[in-house]
C-alpha positions in Angstrom: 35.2 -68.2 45.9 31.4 -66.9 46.4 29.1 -69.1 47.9 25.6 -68.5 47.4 23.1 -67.6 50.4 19.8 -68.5 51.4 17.0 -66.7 51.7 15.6 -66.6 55.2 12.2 -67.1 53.8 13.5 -70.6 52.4 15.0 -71.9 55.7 13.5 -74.4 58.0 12.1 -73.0 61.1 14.8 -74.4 63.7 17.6 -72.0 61.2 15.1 -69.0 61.3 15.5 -69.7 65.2 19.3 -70.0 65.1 19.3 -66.6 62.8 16.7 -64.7 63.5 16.0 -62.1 60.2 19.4 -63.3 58.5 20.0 -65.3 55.2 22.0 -68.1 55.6 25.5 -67.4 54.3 28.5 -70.0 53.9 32.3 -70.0 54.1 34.5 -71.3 51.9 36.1 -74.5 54.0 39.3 -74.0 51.3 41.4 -72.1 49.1 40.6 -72.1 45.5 43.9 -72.3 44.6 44.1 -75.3 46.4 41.8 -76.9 44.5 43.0 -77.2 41.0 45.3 -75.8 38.6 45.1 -77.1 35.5 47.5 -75.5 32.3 45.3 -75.3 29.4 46.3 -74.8 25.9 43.3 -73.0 24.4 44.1 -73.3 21.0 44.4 -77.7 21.1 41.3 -77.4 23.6 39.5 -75.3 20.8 40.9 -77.9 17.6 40.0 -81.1 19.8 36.3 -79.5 20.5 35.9 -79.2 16.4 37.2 -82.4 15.8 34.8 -84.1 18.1 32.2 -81.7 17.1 32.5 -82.8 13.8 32.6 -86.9 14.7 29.6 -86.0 16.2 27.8 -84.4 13.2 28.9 -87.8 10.9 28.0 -90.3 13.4 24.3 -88.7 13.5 23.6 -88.3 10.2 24.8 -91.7 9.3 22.7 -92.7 12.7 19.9 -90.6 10.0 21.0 -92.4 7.1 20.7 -96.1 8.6 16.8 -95.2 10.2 16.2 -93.9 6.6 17.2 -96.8 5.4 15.7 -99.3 8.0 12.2 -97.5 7.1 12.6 -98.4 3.2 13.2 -101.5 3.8 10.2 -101.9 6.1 7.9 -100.8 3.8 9.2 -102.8 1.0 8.7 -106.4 2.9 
């Protein structure tokens, strides 16, 4: 796993001390393979994502619908 540096010219003084013309670079503290392995079957993953897509689609244009209609009725009181 890459870890991303820091510029030397971000650093606070006392790291500039510590590294002198260096960017600060990190290690990795673990494996990523230790980390998670998940089994993923893309083709559900990519159904499920439409179907939810698709909830979410109806619920805001009923959520347009009921503003519509809360505006009519607004103006006709």
């Amino acid at each position: 796993m890459k870890l991303p540096k820091i510029k030397n010219e971000n650093l606070p003084e006392e790291l500039k001390k510590l590294l002198g013309d260096q960017d600060a670079e990190f290690d990795s503290i673990v494996d990523i393979n230790d980390i998670i392995s998940v089994d993923c079957d893309r083709t559900a993953y990519d159904q499920q994502k439409m179907a939810i897509g698709k909830k979410l689609m109806e619920s805001r244009k009923k959520q347009q619908e009921l503003l519509k209609q809360k505006k009519m009725e607004e103006r006709n009181a």
